[in-house]
N, C-alpha and C positions, 0 to 999 in steps of 0.2 A: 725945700727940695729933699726928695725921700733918695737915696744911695744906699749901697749895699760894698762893701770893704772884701776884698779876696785878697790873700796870703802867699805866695808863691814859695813854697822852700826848695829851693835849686842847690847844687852839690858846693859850691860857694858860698851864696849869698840867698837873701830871701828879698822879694818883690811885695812891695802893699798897693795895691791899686782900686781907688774909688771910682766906683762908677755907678750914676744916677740910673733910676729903673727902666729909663728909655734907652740906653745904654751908651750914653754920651760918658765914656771916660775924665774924670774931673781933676782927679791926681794922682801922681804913682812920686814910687821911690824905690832906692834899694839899698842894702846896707849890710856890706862884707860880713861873715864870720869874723873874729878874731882871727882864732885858731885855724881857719879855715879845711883843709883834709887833712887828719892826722897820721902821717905816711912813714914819717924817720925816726920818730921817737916821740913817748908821750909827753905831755908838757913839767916841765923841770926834771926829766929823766935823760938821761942822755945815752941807754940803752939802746941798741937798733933794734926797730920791727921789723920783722918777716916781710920778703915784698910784695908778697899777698895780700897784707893788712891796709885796711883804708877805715879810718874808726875818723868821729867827731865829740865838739863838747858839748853838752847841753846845754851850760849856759848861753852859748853864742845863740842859740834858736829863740832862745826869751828876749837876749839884748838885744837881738840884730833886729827880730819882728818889732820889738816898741820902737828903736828909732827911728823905723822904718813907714810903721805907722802912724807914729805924731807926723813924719815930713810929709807923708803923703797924704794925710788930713790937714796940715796947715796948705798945702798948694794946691789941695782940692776947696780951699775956705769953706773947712770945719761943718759940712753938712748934716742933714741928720740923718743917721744910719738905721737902716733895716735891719741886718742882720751883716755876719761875718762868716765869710769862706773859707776851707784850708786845705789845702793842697801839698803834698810831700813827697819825696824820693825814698823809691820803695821796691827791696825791703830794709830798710833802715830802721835796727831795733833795737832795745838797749835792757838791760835789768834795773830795777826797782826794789825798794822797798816795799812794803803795802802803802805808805804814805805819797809814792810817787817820786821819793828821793833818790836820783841814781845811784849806784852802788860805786861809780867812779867818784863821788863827790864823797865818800868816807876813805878814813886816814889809811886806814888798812888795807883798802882795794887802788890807791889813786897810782899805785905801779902794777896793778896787773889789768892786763893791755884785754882781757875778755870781762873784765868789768868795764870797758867803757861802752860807747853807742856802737855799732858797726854801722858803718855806710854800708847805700847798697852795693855799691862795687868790690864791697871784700870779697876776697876768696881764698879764707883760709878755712871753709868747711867742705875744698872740695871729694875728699877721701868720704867726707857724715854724705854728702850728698848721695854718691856713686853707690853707696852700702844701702843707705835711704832705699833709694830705687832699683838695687837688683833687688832686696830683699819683695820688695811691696809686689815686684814681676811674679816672682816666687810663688808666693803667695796668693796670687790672681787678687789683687785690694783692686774694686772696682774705684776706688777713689781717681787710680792712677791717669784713667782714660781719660779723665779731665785735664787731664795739663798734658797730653800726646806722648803719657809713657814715660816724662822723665821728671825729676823732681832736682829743679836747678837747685847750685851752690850759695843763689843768692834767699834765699828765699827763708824765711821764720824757721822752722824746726830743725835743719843742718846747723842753723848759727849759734841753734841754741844746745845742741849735743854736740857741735863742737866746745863750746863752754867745758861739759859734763864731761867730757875726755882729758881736755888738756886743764883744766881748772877747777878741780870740783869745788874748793872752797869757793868758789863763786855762784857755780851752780846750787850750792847749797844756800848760799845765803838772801839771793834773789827770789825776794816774793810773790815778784809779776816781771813776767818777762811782756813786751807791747813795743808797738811800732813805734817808730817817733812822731811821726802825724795821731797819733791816739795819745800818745803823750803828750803834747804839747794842748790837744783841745782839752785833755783833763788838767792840765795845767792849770788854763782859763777858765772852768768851769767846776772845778773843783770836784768833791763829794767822794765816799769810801773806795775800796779798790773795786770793791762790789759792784758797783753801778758807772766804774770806767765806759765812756765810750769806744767799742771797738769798730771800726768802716768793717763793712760787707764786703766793699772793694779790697782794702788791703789783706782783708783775711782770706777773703775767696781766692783771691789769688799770687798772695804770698804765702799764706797760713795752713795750704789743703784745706779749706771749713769750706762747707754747701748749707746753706738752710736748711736741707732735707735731713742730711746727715751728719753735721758739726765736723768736729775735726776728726781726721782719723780713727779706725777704732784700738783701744785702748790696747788690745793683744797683738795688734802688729806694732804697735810704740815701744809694748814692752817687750817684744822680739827684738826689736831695733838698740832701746837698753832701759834697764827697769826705770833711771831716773827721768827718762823722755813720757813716760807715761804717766808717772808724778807731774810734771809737770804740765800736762796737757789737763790731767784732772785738778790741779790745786792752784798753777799758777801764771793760769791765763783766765783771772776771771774778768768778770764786764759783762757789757749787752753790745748786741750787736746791731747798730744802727747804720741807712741807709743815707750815703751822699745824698744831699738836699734835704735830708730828715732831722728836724732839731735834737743836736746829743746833749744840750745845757744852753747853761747862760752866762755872760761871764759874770763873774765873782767883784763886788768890791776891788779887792786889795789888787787884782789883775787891771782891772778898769781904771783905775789910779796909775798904775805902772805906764799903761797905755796910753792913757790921757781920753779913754773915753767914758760914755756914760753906761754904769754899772746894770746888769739885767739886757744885756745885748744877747739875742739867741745865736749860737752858733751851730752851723752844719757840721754833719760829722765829715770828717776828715777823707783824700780821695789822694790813689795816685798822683804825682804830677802831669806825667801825661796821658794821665786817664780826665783831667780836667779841661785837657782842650779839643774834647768830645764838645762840649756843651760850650768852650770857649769859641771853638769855628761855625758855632751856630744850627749844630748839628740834632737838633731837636728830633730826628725821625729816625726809624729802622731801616737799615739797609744802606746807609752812610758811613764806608768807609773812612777816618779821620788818619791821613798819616803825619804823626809828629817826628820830623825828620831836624835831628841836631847833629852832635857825636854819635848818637844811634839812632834806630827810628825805633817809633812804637804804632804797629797800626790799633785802632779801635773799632769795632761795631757793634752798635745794639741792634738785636733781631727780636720778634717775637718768637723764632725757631734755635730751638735747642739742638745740639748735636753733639756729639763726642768726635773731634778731629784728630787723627793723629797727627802729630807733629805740631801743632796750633797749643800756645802755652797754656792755656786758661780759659775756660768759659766760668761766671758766675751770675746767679739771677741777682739781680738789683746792685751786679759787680760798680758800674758806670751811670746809669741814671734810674731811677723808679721805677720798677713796672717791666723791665726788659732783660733778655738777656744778653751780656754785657763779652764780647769774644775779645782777646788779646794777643796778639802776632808781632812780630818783631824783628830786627836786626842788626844784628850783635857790634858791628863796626859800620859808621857810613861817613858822616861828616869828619873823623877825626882816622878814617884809612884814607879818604879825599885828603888829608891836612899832613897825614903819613905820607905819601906817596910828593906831597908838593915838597916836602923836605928832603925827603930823599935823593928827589932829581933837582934838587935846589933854584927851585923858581919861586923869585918875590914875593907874587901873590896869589892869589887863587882867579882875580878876575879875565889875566891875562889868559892865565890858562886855561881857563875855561869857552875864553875866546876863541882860541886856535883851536881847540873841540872841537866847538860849532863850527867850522871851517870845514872838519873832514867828514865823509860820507859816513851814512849808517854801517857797522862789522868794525871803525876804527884800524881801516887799511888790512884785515885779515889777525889782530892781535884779539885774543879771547882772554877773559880774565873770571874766576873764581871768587866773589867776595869775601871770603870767610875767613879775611884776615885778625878776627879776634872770637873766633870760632863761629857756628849757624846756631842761630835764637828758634827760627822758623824755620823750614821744619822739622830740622835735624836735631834742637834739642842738645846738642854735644858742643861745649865749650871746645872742648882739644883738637877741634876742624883745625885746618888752615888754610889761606887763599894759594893762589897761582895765577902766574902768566901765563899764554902760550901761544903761539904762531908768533913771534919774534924774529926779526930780521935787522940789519945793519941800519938799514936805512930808518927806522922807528924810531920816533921821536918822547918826550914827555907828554906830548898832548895826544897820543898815539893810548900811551897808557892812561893816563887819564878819562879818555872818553870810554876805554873799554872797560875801567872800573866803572863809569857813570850808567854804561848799558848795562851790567852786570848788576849793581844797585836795582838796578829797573826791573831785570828780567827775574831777581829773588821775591822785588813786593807781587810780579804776574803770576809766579809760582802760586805763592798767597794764597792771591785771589782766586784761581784753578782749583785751589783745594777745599774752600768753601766752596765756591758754588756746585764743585763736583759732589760735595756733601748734602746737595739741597739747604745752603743756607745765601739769601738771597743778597747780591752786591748789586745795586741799581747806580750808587752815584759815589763821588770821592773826592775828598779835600783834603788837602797839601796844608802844612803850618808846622809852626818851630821858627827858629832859626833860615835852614838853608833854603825855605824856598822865597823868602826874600830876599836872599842876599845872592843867587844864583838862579834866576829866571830860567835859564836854559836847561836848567836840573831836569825841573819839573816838564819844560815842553818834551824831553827825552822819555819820560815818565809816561807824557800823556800817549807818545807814541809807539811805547812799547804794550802799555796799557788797551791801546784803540780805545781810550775815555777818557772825555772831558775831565779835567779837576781844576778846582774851584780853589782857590788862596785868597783868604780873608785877610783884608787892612791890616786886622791888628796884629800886630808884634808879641803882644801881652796875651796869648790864648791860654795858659795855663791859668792866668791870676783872675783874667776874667772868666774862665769858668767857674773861678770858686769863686768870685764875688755873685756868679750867678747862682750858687747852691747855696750861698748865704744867704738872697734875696729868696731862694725858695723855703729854707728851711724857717724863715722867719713868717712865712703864711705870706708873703706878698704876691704871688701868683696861686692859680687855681693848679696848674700842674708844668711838671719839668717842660715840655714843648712849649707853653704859653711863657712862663721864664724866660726863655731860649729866643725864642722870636722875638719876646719884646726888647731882650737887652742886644740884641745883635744883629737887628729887622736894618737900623740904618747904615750900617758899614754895605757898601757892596762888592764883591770879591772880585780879582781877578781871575778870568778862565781862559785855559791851554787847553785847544781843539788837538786832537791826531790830526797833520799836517800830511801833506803829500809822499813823507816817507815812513808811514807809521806801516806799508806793509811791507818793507823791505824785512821788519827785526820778526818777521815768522821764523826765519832760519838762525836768527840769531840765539832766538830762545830756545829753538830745539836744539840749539850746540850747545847751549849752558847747560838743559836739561841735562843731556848726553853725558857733559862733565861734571854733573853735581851728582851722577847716580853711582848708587852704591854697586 
């Protein structure tokens, strides 16, 4: 029996999950960080971090992945694998030597806190970021139009001229600055800094990089500051390979660690939920995929190109082969839902979401603002923040609740409005992550603020099995990503949330959010 092994690296833990080419899931596991978010101080330092800082250690990403993978090859009974998937949280980037050695694992960097990895949720480069982007406005950098004008805090070049400002011995001693998902597959695949595997995905849209025109060009970097443009020319090298496109093989001494058989091809490295594009079965253009957790991320590949404002990222061959790969987003969703349950001090979520469903569409006349950890889509600006309003005595928790849940809804219709108002086509849309299994009612809200169907796929595991599915591609086991796609996820069949009898009540609802999200 032929299987294919995907990787999940989550802000915790990392997921291994086997699954045979017809796409019968055979085994999974997962297997904590150590260290897990490094927030209060580094390890054996007892100095406090800035509470912006969210760094991780590298080793936990080697150790966690092998035990994670022997258990989920021994409960999958040790099949024989195609190839290997990876998937990562992103922009999560770290310094190097040329050898691949982080610069936190030397004696002399193991206490300064910008030698280690940054998760993606740091935000200590948001000053590099703000300077980043008026300057590039300035300037008219056509790069800009790609990411909607702004050049977020989490993203490769802020994290790494933050380095260059507050740390230059760091910055000077790093000889490849790279993702951690490109890290970790040159890990297993070894070979000079030279022919590092760099993802399309993560670069396209963490990195500023376009195939057409690479990264930035060199006189707005060194506008920005002369070692940012050293560093774009010296120490970001590698090739730039496409999810599902083989970036190596693994190595021996890797394949030992792992416990599997050495010369395994692996795909290069992808978003995490840019992976459950291909994880929800999403093989076609014009398939919106939303990955709804603590945030959402939506996906779509088109064959139509467009420059959107406010829309974070377009890249070609950003998300699967051959397409262009869009990314939108929302800054706070499951975890201001988890905000607000704590707040008003209710149990659980389920109850509350009960009492929701109970009350009519508008949530008794309470409107709500979601921008409680600032707008991804399309505003671009972390420093938003949400609001209530129409509030009265008699309003309850599940009052507020549902009108954060419309508000959720009425930001992803926004979205969608502004593609399609761009001529880029949305025909269909699937729900996955987390909350739309665990809150059915999310998504019926969704489908009715939407007026369209969306489709929630069985599996729970969309992230891992996307990359088990770019590992089966990149290993030559399919003829192309849709044929992949279909055959590993042809037999799950999804649930689908029709717009319901009150799907036209939320016309006035959206145009009250519009109302109150406008500038």
């Amino acid at each position: 029996m032929h299987a294919s092994l995907g990787l999940d690296f989550g802000t915790l833990s990392v997921r291994a999950l086997v699954v045979a080419l017809d796409g019968r899931e055979l085994g999974s596991a997962v297997a904590d960080y150590p260290h897990g978010q490094i927030v209060a101080n580094l390890p054996g330092d007892t100095a406090a971090l800035p509470p912006d800082f969210a760094l991780q250690h590298p080793q936990d990403w080697l150790d966690a992945a092998s035990a994670a993978t022997r258990a989920a090859m021994q409960a999958a009974g040790s099949p024989e694998l195609a190839g290997i998937g990876v998937d990562f949280t992103s922009c999560t980037m770290l310094p190097t030597l040329s050898d691949g050695t982080p610069l936190c694992r030397l004696d002399r960097f193991r206490d300064e806190p910008q030698a280690w990895p940054k998760l993606w949720k740091h935000h200590g480069a948001v000053p590099q970021a703000r300077r980043m982007t008026r300057l590039a406005g300035e300037r008219g950098e056509s790069f800009l139009s790609r990411y909607g004008g702004v050049i977020g805090e989490e993203w490769l070049f802020p994290k790494i001229l933050e380095a260059i400002e507050t740390a230059p011995g760091v910055a000077a001693a790093a000889e490849v600055w790279l993702e951690a998902g490109d890290w970790f597959v040159w890990q297993l695949t070894g070979g000079p800094a030279g022919q590092l595997p760099r993802s399309t995905c993560q670069a396209g849209y963490k990195a500023l990089w376009s195939e057409r025109d690479g990264y930035p060009p060199a006189d707005y970097l060194a506008a920005v500051h002369p070692a940012l443009a050293d560093a774009a020319a010296r120490r970001l090298p590698g090739r730039m390979v496409a999810p599902g496109r083989p970036a190596g093989r693994l190595t021996a001494e890797m394949a030992d660690r792992f416990g599997l058989p050495a010369g395994l091809p692996l795909s290069a490295a992808i978003i995490d939920a840019h992976a459950g594009v291909p994880g929800a079965g999403a093989g076609e253009p014009g398939t919106l995929v939303m990955v709804m957790g603590t945030s959402s991320c939506h996906m779509l590949n088109s064959e139509v190109l467009r420059d959107i404002p406010g829309v974070a990222g377009v890249v070609k061959d950003g998300i699967l082969p051959g397409y262009f790969g869009y990314e939108t987003g929302q800054a706070a969703v499951g975890d201001a839902f988890d905000w607000l349950r704590r707040l008003t001090g209710q149990p659980d979520f389920a109850a509350l979401s009960a009492a929701a469903a109970e009350l009519p569409p508008g949530a008794g006349g309470v409107r709500c603002v979601d921008w409680f950890n600032g707008c991804r889509t399309p505003r671009m600006d972390g420093s938003l923040r949400g609001a209530f309003s129409g509030l009265s005595l008699h309003h309850g928790p599940a009052h507020l609740h549902r009108a954060l849940m419309e508000a959720t809804a009425c930001g992803v219709r926004w979205i969608v409005d502004l593609m399609r108002g761009a001529g880029v086509p949305v025909r269909h849309f699937i729900a996955t992550g987390g909350l739309p299994h665990h809150d059915p009612f999310l998504i019926q809200l969704h489908a009715d603020v939407l007026g369209e169907t969306i489709a929630v796929p069985p599996s729970r595991q969309g992230p891992a099995l996307g990359a088990a599915i770019l590992g089966a591609l990149a290993a030559g086991a399919f003829p192309s990503a849709a044929a992949a796609i279909a055959a590993m996820t042809s037999s799950a069949t999804p649930a689908r949330f029709h717009p319901g009898p009150q799907s036209g009540a939320y016309h006035s609802i959206y145009e009250d959010y519009r109302r109150s999200t406008a500038r």
